[in-house]
N, C-alpha and C positions, 0 to 999 in steps of 0.2 A: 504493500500500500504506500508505503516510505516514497517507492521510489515512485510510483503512480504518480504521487501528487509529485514529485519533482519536477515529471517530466511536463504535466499540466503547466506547472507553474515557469519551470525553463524553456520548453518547450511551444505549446500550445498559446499559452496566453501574449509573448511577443508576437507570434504570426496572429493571432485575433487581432491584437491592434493595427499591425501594419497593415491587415487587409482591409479596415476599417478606415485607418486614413486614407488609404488606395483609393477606396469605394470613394469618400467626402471629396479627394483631390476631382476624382472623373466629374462627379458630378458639381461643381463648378466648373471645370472646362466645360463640359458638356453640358449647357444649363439645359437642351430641348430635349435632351432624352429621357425616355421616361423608366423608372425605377427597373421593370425585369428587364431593361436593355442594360443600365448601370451592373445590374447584378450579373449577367452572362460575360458583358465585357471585363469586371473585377475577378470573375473567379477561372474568366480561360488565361488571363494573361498569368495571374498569380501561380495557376497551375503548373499552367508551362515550365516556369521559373523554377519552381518548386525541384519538377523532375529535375532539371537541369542541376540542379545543389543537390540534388541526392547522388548524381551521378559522379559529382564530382568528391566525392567526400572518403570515399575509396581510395583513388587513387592519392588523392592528398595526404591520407593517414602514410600509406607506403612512399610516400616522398619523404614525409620526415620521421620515417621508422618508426608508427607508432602500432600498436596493435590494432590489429584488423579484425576482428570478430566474424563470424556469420551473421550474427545480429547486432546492428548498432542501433543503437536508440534512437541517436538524434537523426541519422538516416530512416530510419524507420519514421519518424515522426514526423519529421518533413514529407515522406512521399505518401504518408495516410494522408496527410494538409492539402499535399495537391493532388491524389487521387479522391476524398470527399468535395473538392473545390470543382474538380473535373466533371465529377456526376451531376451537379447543379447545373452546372455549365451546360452540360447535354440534356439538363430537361428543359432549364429557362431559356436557353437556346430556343426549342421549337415552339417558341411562342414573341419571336422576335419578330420574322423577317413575312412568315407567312399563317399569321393566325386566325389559327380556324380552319385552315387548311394542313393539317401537320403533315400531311400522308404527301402532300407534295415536294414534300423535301426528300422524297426516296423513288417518289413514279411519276410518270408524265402519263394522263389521260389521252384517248387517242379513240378513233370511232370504231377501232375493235376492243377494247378495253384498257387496261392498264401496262405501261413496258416501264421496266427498271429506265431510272435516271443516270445517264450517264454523260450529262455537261459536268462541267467544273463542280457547278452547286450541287450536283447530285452525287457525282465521286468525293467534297468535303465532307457530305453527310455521311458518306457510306464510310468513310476511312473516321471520322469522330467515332460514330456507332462502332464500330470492331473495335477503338480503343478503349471506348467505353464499358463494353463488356469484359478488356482485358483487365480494367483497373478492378474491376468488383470481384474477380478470380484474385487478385493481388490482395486486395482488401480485406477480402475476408480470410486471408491465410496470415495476415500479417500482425501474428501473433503469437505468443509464447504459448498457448496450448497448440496450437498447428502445430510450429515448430518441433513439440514435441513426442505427439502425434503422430506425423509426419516421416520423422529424421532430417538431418541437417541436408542430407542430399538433396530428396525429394522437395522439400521447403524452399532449396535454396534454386533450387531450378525454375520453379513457380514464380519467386521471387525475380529472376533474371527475365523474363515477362517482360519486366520494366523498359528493357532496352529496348525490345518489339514497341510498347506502346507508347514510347517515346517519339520514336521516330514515325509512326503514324499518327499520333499528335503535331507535330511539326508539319507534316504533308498538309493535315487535314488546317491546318491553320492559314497554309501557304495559299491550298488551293480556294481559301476563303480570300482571301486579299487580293488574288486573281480576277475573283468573282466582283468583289467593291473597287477594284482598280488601285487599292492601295498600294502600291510595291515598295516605299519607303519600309515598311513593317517589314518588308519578305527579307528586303536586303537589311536591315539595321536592325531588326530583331531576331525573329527566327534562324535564318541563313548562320548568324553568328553564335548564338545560343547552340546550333546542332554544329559546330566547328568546335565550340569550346570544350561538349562533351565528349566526342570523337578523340578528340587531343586527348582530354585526362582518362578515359578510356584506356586508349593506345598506348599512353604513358603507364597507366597503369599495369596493364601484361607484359609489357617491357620488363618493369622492375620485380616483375612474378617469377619472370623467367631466370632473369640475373638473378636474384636470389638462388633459386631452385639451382643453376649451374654453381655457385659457389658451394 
């Protein structure tokens, strides 16, 4: 329980406030938006981020030689933050762009019936949606009884998910900003964000291996 509340309190309650100012800064910049748009835009960007620091946090420990665990808390904590941030995302999402119409964020109507959507806004949806159900398989394993349950193998493989819905987060972002014409975000955010974890990644097995040959 000790550590529970620690992690509430070290953990948890700094990312409630940053998300909260996040949310107040948008919605000043953004005076005409209306609330479930403020909430879809604070909790995809947040999320994003989120992955991005969990992914980096591995490799960082083995930079400066520190112990690496199967399970790290504050990794773990950060990617529950941005995988519940993610599933918000993906509901108050579909009640953004076309509502009332949810079903047309996946099919295009047609005088024989229904065909999969496959513009841009139909492959962002479809690549969200697959992420989306990857976070909730991560989600709900991301935990010390799974863990133990489990074994460290099995947990940790499920676990590694992460990198899949990572990187189909990032697409399904990409091909949103395609769709609004934004490309400032593609190039100055995303683009750089999937560079930075690729590096600490890569750096990462690097220094797996040199250990392991020594």
């Amino acid at each position: 329980m000790h550590t529970l509340k620690t992690r509430l309190k070290k953990h948890y309650l700094p990312s409630f406030l940053l998300i909260l100012l996040f949310g107040l800064f948008l919605h000043f910049l953004w005076p005409g938006r209306d609330l479930i748009t403020i909430v879809t835009d604070v909790t995809g960007y947040v999320a994003i981020l989120a992955f991005t620091i969990s992914l980096l946090i591995g490799p960082v420990n083995l930079l400066q030689k520190r112990n690496n665990p199967v399970s790290n808390h504050l990794r773990r904590d950060i990617g529950i933050t941005g995988g519940f941030l993610a599933i918000v995302h993906s509901i108050t999402g579909l009640f953004v762009h076309l509502r009332g119409s949810n079903w047309k964020y996946f099919l295009n109507k047609t005088d024989l019936g229904y065909t999969i959507r496959l513009d841009n806004f139909g492959l962002a949806n479809y690549l969200g949606l697959l992420s989306a159900l990857l976070i909730l398989l991560v989600l709900v394993t991301s935990n010390d009884y799974s863990l133990r349950k489990m074994g460290q193998i099995t947990w940790k493989n499920i676990q590694r998910l992460t990198y899949f819905l990572f990187v189909l987060a990032i697409l399904h972002s990409v091909y949103y900003r395609v769709v609004t014409k934004n490309h400032f975000l593609i190039f100055y955010l995303y683009i750089p964000l999937f560079v930075l974890a690729l590096l600490f990644q890569n750096m990462g097995i690097w220094l797996k291996l040199r250990d392991k040959k020594r």
